[in-house]
Every structure is written in C-alpha cells, then in structure tokens.
BARORO-375660 format. One record per atom (N, C-alpha, C): residue number from 1; atom name; x, z, y. Coordinates in nm, 4 decimals, always signed. Example, Ala and Ser with C-alpha at 12.3 -4.5 7.8 and 13.67 -1.06 7.14 Angstrom:
BEGIN
   vexba   doba         px         pz         py
       1      N    +1.3190    +0.7800    -0.5690
       1     CA    +1.2300    +0.7800    -0.4500
       1      C    +1.3200    +0.7800    -0.3300
       2      N    +1.2850    +0.7080    -0.2250
       2     CA    +1.3670    +0.7140    -0.1060
       2      C    +1.2900    +0.7870    +0.0030
END
This chain:
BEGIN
   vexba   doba         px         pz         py
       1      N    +0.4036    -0.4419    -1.9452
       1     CA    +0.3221    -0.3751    -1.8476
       1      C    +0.2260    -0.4769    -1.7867
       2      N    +0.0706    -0.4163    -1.7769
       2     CA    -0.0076    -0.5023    -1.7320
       2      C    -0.0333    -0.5032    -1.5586
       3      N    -0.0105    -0.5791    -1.4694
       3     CA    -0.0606    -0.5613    -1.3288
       3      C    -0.1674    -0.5966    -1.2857
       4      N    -0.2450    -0.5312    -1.2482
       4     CA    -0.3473    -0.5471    -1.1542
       4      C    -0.4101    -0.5870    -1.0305
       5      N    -0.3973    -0.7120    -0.9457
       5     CA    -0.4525    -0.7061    -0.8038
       5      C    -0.5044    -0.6490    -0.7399
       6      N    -0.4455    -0.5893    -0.6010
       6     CA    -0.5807    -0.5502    -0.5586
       6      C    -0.5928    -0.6127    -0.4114
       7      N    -0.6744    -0.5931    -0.2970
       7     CA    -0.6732    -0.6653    -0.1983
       7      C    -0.6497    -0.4893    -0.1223
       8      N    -0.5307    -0.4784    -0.0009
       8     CA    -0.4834    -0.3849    +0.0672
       8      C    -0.5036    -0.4017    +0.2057
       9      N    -0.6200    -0.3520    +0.2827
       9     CA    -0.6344    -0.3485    +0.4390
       9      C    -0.5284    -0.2714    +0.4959
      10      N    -0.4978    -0.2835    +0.5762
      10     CA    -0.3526    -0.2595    +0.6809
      10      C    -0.3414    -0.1823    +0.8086
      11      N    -0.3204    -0.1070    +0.8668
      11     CA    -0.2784    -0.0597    +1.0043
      11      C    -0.2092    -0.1319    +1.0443
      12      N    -0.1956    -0.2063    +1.1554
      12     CA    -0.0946    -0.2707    +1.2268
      12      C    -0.0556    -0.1732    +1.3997
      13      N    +0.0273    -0.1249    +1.3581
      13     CA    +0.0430    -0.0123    +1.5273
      13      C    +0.1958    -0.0497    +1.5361
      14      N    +0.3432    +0.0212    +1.5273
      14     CA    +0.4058    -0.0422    +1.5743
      14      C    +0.4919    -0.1530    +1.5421
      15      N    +0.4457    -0.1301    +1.3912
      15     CA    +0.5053    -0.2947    +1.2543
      15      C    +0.3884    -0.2967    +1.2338
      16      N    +0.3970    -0.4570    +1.1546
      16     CA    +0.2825    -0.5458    +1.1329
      16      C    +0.2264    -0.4510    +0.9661
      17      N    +0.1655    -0.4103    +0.9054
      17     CA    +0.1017    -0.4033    +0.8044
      17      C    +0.1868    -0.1917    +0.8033
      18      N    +0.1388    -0.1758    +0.8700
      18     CA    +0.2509    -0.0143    +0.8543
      18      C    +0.2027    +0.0565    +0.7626
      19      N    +0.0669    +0.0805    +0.7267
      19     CA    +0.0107    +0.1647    +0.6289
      19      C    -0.1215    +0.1305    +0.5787
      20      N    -0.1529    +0.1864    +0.4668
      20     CA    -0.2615    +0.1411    +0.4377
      20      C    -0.4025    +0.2188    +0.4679
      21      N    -0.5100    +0.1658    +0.5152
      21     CA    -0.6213    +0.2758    +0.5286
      21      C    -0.7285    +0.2544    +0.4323
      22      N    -0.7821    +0.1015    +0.3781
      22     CA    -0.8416    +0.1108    +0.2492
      22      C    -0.7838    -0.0508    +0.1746
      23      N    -0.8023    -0.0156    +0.0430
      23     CA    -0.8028    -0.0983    -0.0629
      23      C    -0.9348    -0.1494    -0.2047
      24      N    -0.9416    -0.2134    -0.2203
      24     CA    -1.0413    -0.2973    -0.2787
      24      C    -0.9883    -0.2963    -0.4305
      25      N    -1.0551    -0.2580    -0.5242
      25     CA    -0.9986    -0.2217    -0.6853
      25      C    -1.0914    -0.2184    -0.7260
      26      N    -1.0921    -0.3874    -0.8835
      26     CA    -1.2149    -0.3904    -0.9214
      26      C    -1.3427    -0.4313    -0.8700
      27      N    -1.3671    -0.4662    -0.7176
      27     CA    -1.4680    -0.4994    -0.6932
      27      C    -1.5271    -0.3962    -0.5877
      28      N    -1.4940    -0.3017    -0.5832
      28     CA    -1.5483    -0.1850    -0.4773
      28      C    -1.4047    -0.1034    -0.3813
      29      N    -1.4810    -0.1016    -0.2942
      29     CA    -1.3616    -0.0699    -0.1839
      29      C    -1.3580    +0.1039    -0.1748
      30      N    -1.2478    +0.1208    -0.1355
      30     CA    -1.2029    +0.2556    -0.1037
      30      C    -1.1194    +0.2859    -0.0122
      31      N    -1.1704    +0.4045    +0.0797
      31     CA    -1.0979    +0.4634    +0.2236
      31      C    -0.9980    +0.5656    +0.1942
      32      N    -0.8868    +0.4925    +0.2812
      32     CA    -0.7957    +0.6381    +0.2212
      32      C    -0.7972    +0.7103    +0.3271
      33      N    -0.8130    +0.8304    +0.2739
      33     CA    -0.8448    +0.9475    +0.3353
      33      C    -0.6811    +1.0312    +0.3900
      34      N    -0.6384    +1.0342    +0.3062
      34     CA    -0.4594    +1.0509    +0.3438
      34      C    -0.3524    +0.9959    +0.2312
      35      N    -0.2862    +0.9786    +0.2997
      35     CA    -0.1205    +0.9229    +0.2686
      35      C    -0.0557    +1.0437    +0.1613
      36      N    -0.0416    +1.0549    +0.0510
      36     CA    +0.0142    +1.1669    -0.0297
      36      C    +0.2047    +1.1704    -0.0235
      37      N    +0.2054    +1.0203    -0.0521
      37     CA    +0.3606    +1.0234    -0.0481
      37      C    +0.3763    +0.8893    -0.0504
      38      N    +0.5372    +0.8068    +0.0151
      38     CA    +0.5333    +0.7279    +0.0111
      38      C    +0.6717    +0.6484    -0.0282
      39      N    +0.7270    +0.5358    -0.0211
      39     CA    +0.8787    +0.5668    -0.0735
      39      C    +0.9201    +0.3873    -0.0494
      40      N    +1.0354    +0.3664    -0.0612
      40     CA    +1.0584    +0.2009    -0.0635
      40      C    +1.1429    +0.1598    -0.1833
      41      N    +1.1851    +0.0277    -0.1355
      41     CA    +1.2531    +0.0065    -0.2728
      41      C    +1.3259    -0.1685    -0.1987
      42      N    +1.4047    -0.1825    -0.2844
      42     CA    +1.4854    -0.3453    -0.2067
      42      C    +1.5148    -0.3249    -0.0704
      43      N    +1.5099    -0.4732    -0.0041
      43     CA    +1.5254    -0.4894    +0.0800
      43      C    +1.7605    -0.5030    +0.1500
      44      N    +1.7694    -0.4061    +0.0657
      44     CA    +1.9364    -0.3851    +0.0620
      44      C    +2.0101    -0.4328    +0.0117
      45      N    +1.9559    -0.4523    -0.1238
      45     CA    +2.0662    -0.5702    -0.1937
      45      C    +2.0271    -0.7092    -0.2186
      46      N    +2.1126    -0.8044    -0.2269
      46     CA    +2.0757    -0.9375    -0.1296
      46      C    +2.0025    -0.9615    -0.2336
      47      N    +1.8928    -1.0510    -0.2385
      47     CA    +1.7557    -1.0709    -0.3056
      47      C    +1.6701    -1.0668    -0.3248
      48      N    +1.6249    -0.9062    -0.3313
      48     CA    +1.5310    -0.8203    -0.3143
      48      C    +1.4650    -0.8199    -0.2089
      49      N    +1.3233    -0.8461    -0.2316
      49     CA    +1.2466    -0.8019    -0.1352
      49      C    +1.2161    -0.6698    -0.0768
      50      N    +1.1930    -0.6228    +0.0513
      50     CA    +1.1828    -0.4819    +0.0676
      50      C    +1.0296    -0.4722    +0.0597
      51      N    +0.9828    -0.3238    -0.0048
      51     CA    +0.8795    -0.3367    -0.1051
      51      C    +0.8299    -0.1482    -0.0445
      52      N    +0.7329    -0.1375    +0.0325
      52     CA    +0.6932    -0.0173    +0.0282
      52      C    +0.5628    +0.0149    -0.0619
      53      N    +0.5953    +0.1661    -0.1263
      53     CA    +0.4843    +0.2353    -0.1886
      53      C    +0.4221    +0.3145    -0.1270
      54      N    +0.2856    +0.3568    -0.1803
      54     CA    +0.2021    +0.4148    -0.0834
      54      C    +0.1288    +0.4983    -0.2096
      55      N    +0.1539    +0.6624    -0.2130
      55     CA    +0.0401    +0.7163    -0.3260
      55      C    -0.0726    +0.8107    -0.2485
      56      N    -0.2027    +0.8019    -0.2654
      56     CA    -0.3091    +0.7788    -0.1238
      56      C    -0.4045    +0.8853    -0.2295
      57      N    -0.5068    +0.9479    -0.1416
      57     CA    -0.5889    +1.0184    -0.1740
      57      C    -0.6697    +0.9682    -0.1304
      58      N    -0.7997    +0.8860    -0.1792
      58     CA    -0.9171    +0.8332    -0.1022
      58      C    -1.0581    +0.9071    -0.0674
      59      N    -1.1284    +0.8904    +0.0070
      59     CA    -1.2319    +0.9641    +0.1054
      59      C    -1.3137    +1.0176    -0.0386
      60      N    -1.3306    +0.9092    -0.1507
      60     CA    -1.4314    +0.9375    -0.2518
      60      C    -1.3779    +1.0278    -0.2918
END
C-alpha cells in the first residue's frame, strides 16, 4: 500500500488538534465542509499510538 502526505489544519477548542476543518492534498487546499464519520484506533493496547480518523465532505 502506497501512502500519501498530506498537511491537516486543526480545530483546537476543548483538546489540542480536535477536528479537522481543511487539508492540503497535492498542492491545493481544501475546506471541509462537514465531518461524515469518524472513528479511532490504538491508543489501548500498550504501544499503539491513539490514532483518530476523519471521513470529510469538502466545501468543493
């Protein structure tokens, strides 16, 4: 599987980085318009980083 970078702007309200409002892919930025669904992962078993997902509908 190939991964991709991208650069993720942040809400910070009552945790530091809580959601995302736009992200940068490829070179051009995009507003997310809403939050579709979201989910975690780690964090529980010792090692793992805790790791949130975010699947986003953007303004474009």
């Amino acid at each position: 599987m190939i991964f991709e970078q991208i650069h993720v702007e942040c809400y910070s309200g009552y945790k530091a980085n809580e959601c995302p409002v736009a992200f940068t892919f490829r070179d051009q930025r995009w507003e997310v318009a809403e939050i579709v669904d979201r989910w975690y992962e780690g964090s529980r078993e010792a090692g793992r980083p805790a790791l949130n997902y975010f699947k986003v509908r953007t303004r474009e």
